[in-house]
C-alpha positions in Angstrom: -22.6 55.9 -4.5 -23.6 57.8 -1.6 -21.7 59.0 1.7 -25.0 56.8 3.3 -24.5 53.8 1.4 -20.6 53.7 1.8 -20.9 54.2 5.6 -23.3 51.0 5.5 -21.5 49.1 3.6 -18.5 49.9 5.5 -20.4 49.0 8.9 -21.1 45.7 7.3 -18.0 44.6 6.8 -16.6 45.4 10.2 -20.0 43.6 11.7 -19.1 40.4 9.5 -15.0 40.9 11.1 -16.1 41.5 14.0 -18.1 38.4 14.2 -15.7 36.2 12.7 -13.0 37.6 15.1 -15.2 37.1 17.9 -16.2 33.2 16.7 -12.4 32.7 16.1 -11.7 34.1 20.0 -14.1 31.6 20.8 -12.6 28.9 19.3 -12.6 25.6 20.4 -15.2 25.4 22.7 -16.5 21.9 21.7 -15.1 18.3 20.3 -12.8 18.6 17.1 -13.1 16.1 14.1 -9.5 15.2 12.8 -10.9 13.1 9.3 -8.0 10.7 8.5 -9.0 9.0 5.1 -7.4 5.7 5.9 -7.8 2.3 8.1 -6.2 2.4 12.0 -2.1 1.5 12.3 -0.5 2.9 9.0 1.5 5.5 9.0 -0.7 8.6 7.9 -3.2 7.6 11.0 0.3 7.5 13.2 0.4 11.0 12.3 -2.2 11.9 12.5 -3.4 10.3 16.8 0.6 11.8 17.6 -0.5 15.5 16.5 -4.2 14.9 17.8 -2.7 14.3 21.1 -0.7 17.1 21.4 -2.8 19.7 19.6 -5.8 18.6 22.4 -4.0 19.3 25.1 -2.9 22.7 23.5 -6.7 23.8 22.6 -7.8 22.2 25.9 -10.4 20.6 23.8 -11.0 16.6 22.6 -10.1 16.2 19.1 -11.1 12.7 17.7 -9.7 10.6 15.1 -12.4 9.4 12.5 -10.9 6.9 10.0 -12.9 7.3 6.7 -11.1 5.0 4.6 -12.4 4.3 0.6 -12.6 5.8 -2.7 -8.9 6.1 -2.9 -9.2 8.7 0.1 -12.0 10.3 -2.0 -14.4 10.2 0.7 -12.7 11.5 3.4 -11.9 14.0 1.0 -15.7 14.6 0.2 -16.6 14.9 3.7 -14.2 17.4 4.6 -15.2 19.4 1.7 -18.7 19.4 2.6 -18.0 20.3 6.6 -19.3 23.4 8.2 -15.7 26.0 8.1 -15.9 26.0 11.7 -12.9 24.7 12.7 -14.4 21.8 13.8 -13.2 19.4 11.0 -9.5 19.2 10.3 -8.2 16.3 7.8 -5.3 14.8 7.5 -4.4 15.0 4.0 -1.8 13.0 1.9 0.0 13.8 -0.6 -1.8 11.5 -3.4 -5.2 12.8 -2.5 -4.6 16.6 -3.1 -2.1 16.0 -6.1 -3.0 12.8 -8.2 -6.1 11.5 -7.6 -7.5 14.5 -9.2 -5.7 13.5 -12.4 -6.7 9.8 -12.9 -10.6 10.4 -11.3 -12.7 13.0 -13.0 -15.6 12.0 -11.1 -14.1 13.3 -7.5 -16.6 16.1 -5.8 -13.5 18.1 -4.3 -11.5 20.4 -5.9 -7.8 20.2 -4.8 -7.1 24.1 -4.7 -10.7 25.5 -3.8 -12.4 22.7 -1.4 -9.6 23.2 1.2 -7.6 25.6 3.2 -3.7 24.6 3.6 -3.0 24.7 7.3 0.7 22.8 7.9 2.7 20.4 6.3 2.7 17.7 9.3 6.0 14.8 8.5 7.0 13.0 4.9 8.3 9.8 4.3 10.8 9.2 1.3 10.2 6.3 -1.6 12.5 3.2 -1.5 13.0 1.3 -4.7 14.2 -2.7 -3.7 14.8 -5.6 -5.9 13.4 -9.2 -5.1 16.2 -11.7 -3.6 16.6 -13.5 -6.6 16.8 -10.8 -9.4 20.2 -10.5 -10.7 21.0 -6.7 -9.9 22.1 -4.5 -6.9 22.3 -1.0 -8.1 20.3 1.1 -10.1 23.1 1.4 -12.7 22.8 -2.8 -13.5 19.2 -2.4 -13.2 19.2 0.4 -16.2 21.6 -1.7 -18.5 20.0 -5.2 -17.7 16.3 -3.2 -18.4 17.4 -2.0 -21.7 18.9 -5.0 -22.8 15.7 -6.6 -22.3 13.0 -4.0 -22.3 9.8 -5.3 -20.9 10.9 -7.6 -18.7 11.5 -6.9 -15.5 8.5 -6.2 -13.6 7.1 -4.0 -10.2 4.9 -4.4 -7.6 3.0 -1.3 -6.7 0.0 -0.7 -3.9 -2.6 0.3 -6.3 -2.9 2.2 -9.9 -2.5 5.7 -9.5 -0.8 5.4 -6.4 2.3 7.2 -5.5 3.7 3.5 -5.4 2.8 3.2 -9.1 3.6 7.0 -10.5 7.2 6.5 -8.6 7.9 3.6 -11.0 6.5 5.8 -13.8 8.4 8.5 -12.6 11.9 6.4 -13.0 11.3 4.7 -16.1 10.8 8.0 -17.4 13.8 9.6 -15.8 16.6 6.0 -17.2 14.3 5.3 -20.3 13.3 1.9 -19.4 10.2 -0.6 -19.8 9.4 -1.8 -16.4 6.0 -3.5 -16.5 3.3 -2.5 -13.9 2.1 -5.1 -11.8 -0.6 -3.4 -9.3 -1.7 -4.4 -5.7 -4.7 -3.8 -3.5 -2.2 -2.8 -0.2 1.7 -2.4 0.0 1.2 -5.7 2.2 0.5 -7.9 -1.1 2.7 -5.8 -3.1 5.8 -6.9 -0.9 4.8 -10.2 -0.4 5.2 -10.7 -4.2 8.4 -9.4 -3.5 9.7 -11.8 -1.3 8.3 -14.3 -3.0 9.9 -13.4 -6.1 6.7 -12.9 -8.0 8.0 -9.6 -9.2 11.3 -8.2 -9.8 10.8 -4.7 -8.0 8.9 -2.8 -5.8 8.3 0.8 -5.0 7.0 1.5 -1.6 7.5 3.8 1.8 10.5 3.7 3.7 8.5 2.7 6.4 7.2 -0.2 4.5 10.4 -1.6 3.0 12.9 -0.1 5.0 12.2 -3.8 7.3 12.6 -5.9 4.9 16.2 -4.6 3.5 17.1 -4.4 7.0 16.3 -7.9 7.4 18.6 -9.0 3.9 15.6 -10.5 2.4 14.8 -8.0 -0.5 18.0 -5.5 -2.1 17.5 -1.6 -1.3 18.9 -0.1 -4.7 17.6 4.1 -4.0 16.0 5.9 -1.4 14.4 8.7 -2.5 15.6 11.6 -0.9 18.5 13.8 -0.8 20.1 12.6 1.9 20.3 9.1 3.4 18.6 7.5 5.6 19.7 6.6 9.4 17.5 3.5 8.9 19.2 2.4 5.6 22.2 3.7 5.9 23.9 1.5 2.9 21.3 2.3 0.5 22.1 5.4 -2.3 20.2 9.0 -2.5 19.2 9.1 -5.8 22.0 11.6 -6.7 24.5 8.7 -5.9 22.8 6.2 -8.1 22.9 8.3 -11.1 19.2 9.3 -10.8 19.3 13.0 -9.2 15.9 13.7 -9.8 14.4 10.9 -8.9 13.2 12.6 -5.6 9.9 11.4 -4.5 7.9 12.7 -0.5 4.9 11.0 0.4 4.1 13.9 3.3 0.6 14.2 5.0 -0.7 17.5 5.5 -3.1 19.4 7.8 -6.3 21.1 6.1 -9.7 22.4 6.5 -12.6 23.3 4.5 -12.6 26.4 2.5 -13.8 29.6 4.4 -12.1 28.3 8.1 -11.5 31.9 9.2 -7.9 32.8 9.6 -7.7 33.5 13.1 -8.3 29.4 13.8 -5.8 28.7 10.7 -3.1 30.7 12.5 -3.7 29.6 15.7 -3.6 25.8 14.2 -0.4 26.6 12.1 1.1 27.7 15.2 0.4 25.0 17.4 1.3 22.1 14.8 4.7 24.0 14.3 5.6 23.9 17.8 4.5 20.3 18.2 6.6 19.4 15.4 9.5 20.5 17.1 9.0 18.5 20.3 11.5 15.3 20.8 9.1 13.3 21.3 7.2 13.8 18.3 10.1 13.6 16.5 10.7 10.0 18.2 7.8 8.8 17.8 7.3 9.6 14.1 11.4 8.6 13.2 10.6 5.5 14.1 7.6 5.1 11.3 10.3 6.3 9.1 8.8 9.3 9.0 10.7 12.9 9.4 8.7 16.1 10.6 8.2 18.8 7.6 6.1 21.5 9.4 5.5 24.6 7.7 3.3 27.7 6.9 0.2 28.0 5.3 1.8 29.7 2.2 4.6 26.9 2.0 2.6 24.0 2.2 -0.1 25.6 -0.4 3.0 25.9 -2.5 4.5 22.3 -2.2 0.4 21.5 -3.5 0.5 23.4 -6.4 4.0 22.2 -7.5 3.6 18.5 -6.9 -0.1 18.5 -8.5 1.9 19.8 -12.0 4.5 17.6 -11.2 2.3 14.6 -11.0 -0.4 15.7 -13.6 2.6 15.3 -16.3 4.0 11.8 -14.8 0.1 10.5 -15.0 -0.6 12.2 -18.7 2.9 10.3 -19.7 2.0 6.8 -18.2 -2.2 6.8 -18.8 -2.4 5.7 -15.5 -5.8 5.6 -14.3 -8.2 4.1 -11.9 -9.7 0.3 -13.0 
């Protein structure tokens, strides 16, 4: 090549970074777009309004929440994908959109790994396994000997096939080698509701979403699924304690953007959402969902994404779960 073509192509390429660094010095000037694939309340859009809050006033710029609920997340997930890499569209992600839904729909536009850009880990909320009032066990350790005794007859409640809900009670009858049978729900708020009512003998849900009703004596919280315990249910076992040490399950929420969001805006973003994290009141206001603040870098939260997809790929290949 010659010494004329080199110096042109090198005078591209600092043209093309010296754009980019100048949109990214730019940046915000206008309204962001925070996508959250999910109705208004739960916890994820929670999240999602306390960092929007926060990270507004830090940009000096609106950011709006747009709930894009259906498809399992899928088209949020779409639409995100499919968004100028501006950084104009952020998404909340959670964790079942990036790492399961992938496995148990084939016909999803994104790709988990190449759509999106990893910004921050934003807060997680543990798994809690409880037994209905009238089912005649109170630890895991009964539940695993009564279960084998009579394989295929206790059953759970779950929010939906392919949920986290439903791979967590794939996840444990793989880990005590017992057959649990799957009743699904459209909603955690059905799936408890069989609960109370004795409809089922188990449920796997949120913290958030049980942690009430143990609280309140009318189900029986036999694990949590975390390492430690939980200030909100004290009494009930890490999974360690019940005999079941890696039956360690996170529903987290994450921040991303479409593929190509130039780096400048992604630092500037990780940067902010870290020291948001940190702030009491955040942490407060989130606690009290249940939830607990997991910030992170880029790289780290990336990495969490590429573990849990394998993790979960093997749990769905195991069960057959799928989408019907």
């Amino acid at each position: 090549m010659s010494s004329r073509l080199v110096s042109g192509a090198f005078a591209a390429v600092l043209l093309v970074s010296g754009a980019t660094g100048a949109f990214a010095d730019n940046w915000p000037s206008r309204t962001i777009k925070l996508i959250v694939p999910f109705p208004p309340g739960g916890a994820a859009d929670i999240t999602a309004r306390v960092y929007a809050d926060k990270l507004g006033e830090a940009l000096k710029q609106t950011i709006v929440v747009e709930n894009k609920a259906g498809a399992g997340t899928a088209i949020a997930a779409d639409a995100v994908a499919k968004a100028d890499p501006d950084g104009y569209t952020l998404s909340l992600a959670p964790a079942g959109q990036l790492t399961i839904l992938p496995h148990i729909n084939k016909t999803i536009s994104y790709d988990p790994f190449k759509s999106f850009t990893p910004v921050a880990m934003l807060a997680s909320v543990p798994y809690v396994l409880a037994a209905s009032p009238d089912t005649p066990v109170s630890s895991v350790k009964e539940l695993v000997a009564a279960a084998k005794r009579e394989p295929g007859k206790f059953t759970y409640s779950s929010c939906g096939p392919g949920t986290l809900c439903h791979l967590s009670g794939e996840l444990f009858k793989s880990l005590t080698e017992t057959d649990l049978l799957h009743v699904p729900f459209k909603g955690s708020a059905p799936a408890v509701n069989a609960l109370l009512g004795n409809q089922v003998n188990l449920s796997f849900d949120t913290l958030t979403v049980l942690a009430p009703q143990i609280r309140d004596g009318k189900v029986k919280g036999l694990v949590i699924t975390s390492r430690e315990r939980s200030s909100q249910l004290p009494d009930v076992p890490t999974p360690a304690e019940a005999g079941v040490s890696d039956f360690v399950v996170d529903s987290w929420f994450g921040l991303v953007v479409p593929a190509g969001t130039p780096d400048a805006i992604i630092d500037r973003l990780n940067a902010e959402v870290v020291r948001i994290g940190a702030l009491p009141d955040v942490r407060e206001r989130l606690e009290k969902q249940g939830l607990s603040i997991t910030t992170s870098t880029p790289q780290a939260f990336a990495k969490t994404i590429k573990d849990d997809y394998a993790r979960w790929g093997k749990v769905v290949d195991a069960s057959g779960a799928k989408l019907f």
